[in-house]
N, C-alpha and C positions, 0 to 999 in steps of 0.2 A: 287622508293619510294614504299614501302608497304603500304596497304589499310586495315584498320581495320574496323569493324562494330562498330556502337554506336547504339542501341537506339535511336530511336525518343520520344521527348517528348509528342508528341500526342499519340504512342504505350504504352508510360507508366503511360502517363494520362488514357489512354483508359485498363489498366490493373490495375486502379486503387490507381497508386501511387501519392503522390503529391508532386511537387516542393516544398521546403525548401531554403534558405539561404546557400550559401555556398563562401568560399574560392572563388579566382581571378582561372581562368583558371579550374573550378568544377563545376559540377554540381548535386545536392543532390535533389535525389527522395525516400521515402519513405511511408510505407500504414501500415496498422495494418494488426499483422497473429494473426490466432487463438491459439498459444502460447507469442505473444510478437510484435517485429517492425522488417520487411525486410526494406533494405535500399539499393541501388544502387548508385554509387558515378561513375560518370563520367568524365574521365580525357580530356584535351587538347592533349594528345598525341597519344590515343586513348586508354588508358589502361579502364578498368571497374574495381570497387567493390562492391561484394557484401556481406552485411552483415548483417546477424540476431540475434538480440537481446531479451533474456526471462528473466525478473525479473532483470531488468541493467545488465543480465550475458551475455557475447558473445558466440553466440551458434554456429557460423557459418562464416568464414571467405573464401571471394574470391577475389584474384587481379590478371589478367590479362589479355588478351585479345581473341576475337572473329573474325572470318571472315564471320561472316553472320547471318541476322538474325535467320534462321533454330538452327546454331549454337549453337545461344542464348538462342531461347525458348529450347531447349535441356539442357542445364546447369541449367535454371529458376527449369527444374525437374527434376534434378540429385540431388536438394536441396530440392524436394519438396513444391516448389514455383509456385502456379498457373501462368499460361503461356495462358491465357486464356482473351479475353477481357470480361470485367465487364458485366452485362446482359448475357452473353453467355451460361455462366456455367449449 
């Protein structure tokens, strides 16, 4: 069985995002950037999306997975996406 990374919702609470409504077997976190809306969308199977949105245009598309959270916050700024917990910065 392979093992993927997900996010904790305390990590993304804690970087700012916030839970939204989503789809059976999904999980939607999103925060405001200083051009528009980042958005992460986490799967049951362990895939990730993420996605940034400026002016309803999509600026920014990512789907699929990580093995760790190191991983993670490294892709958060290969987008230029703070990787940074809230207060930190």
């Amino acid at each position: 069985m392979s093992s993927f990374y997900q996010p904790s919702a305390e990590l993304l609470l804690a970087f700012g995002f916030s839970r939204f409504s989503a789809p059976p077997r999904q999980a939607r976190y999103s925060r405001p950037s200083e051009r528009g809306q980042e958005t992460i969308v986490l799967y049951d199977d362990g895939e990730i999306t993420l996605l940034e949105t400026v002016d309803t245009q999509l600026l920014y598309s990512f789907q699929g997975r990580v093995a760790s959270e190191a991983e993670f916050r490294v892709l958060l700024r290969q987008v230029n996406w703070p990787a940074e917990v809230e207060g930190a910065r």
